[in-house]
N, C-alpha and C positions, 0 to 999 in steps of 0.2 A: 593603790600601789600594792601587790604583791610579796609579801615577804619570805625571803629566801632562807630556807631551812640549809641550815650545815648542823654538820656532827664532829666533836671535840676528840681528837686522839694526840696521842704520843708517840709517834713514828718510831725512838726509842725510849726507854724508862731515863727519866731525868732529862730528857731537850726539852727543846724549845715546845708548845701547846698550837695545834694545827688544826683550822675548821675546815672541813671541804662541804661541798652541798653533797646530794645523795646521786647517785648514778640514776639510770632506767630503771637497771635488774639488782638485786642485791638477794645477799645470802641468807639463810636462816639454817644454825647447826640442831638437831632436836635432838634430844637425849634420855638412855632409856628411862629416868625417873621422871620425865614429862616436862625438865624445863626447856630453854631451848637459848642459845648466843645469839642474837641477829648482830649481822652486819654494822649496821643501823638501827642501833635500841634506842627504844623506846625512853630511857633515859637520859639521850641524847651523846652517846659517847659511840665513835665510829668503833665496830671493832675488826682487826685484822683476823687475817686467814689462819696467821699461826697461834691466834686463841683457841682455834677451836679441840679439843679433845677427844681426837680422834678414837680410842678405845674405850669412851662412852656414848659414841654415835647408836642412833637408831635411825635416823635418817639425817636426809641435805637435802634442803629445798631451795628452790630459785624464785624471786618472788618478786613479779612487777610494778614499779608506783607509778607507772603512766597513765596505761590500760587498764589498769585492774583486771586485768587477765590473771586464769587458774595459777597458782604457784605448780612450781614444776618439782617433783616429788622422788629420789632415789631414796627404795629404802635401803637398809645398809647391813650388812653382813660380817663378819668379824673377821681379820687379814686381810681387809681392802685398804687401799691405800686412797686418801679422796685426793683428788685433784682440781684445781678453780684457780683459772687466768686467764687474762683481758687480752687480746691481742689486737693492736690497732695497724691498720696498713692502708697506705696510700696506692692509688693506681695513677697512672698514664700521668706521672708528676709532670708538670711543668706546663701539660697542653692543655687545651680549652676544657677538654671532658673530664679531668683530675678526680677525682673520687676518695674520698676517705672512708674507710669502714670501719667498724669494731662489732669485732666476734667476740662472744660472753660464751669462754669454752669451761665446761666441769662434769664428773664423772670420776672414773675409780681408774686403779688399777690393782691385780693379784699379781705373783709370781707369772700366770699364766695368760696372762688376757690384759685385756686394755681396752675398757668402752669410753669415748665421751661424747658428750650432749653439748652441739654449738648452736646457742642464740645467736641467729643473724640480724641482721640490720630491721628489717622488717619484723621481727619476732617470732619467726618461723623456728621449727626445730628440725635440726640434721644430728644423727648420731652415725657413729663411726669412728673405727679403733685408731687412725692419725690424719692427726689435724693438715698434714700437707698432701693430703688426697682431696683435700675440700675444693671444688671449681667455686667460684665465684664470677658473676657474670655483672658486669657495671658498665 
């Protein structure tokens, strides 16, 4: 039998202790003194998005536990804003073909610009300044 890894978080400081298992794709924040936040530490404690300390980034990587495919690599720049969200959407609800998907969207934005990088279902990569330009075909 198979034993199922979760990761221990606090959704707020003082609730209730929450184990979830680990996604496909997870995060890793790096920073310029060489340590780095993952998502999913090694430690075993889930960690949220708004850990991470954005004005000691040196990069943001995406990193997969399936495939063991390359982790996916921005490096980072000082007055970017990072950006990282899951969005899950159903199609053709209710009839035989129905489809679920989840897009792993992340990337930055400045004052002036807006890149993001969307993992698709397959693991492929699309980049592109909004996410409601993205075709999807199911």
């Amino acid at each position: 039998m198979t034993e199922i890894v979760t990761y221990k978080f606090y959704q707020e400081p003082g609730h209730k202790l929450i184990a979830v298992p680990p996604d496909r794709w997870g995060w890793v924040a790096l920073y310029f003194d060489g340590t780095a936040l993952e998502q999913y530490g090694s430690d075993g404690w889930y960690h949220q998005f708004r850990e991470i300390q954005q004005d000691r980034l040196a990069g943001f990587q995406m990193v997969n536990f399936e495939k063991g495919l390359p982790p996916i690599t921005l490096h980072w720049e000082p007055g970017r804003k990072l950006i990282h969200f899951i969005r899950h959407t159903r199609y053709h609800v209710g009839g035989p073909n129905e489809a679920y998907v989840q897009l792993i969207c992340f990337g930055y934005e400045t004052p002036h610009h807006k890149e993001m990088l969307v993992i698709m279902p397959d693991d492929s990569i699309r980049v592109l300044e909004e996410l409601e330009k993205l075709e999807i075909k199911v």
